[in-house]
N, C-alpha and C positions, 0 to 999 in steps of 0.2 A: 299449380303454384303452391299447395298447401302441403303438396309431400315437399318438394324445394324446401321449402321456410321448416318442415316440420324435421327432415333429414340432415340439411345442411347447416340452420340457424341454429337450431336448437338442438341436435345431436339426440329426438324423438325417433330412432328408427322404428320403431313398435307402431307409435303413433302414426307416422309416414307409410307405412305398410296397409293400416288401416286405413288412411285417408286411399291410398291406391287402389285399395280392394272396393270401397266405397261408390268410388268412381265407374271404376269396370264394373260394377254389378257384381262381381264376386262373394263379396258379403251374404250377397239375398239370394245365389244359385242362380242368377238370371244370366250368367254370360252366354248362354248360348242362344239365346234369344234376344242380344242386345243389336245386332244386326238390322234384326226386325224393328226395334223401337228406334232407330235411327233413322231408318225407312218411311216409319209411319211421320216424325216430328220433318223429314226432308216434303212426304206429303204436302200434312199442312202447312210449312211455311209456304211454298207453292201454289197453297189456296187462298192464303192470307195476301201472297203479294197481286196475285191476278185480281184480284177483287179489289184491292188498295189501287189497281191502275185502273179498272173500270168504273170505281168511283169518280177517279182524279178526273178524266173523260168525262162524262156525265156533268159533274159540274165544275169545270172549263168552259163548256159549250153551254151550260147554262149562263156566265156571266158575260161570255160571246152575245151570247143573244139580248141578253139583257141590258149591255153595252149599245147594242146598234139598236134596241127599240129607245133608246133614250135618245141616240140621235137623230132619229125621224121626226 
């Protein structure tokens, strides 16, 4: 979106170049390892969401239970 605005709004090619290169890692010489960092961040959101669903479980069935010992 930043080269868009920086290319097309404001007629920054320069700027828009570097926001591009910024983005792909270019800048820092890490494109060819940007593969891997996309890898690793698909990882952890993967570990972040399994865990967010065995919480949500856990305490579910915690107010399950705690619902029916109120009604005994």
């Amino acid at each position: 979106m930043g080269f868009t605005i920086a290319h097309e709004w404001l007629h920054q090619d320069q700027l828009g170049r570097f926001l591009l290169g910024l983005h792909t890692l270019e800048i820092l010489h890490l494109e060819k390892i940007y593969p891997l960092l996309n890898g690793l961040g698909l990882v952890g959101l993967l570990i972040t969401g399994v865990s967010m669903i065995g919480l949500f479980r856990i305490h579910s069935l915690r107010i399950i239970c705690y619902i029916k010992s109120r009604q005994n």
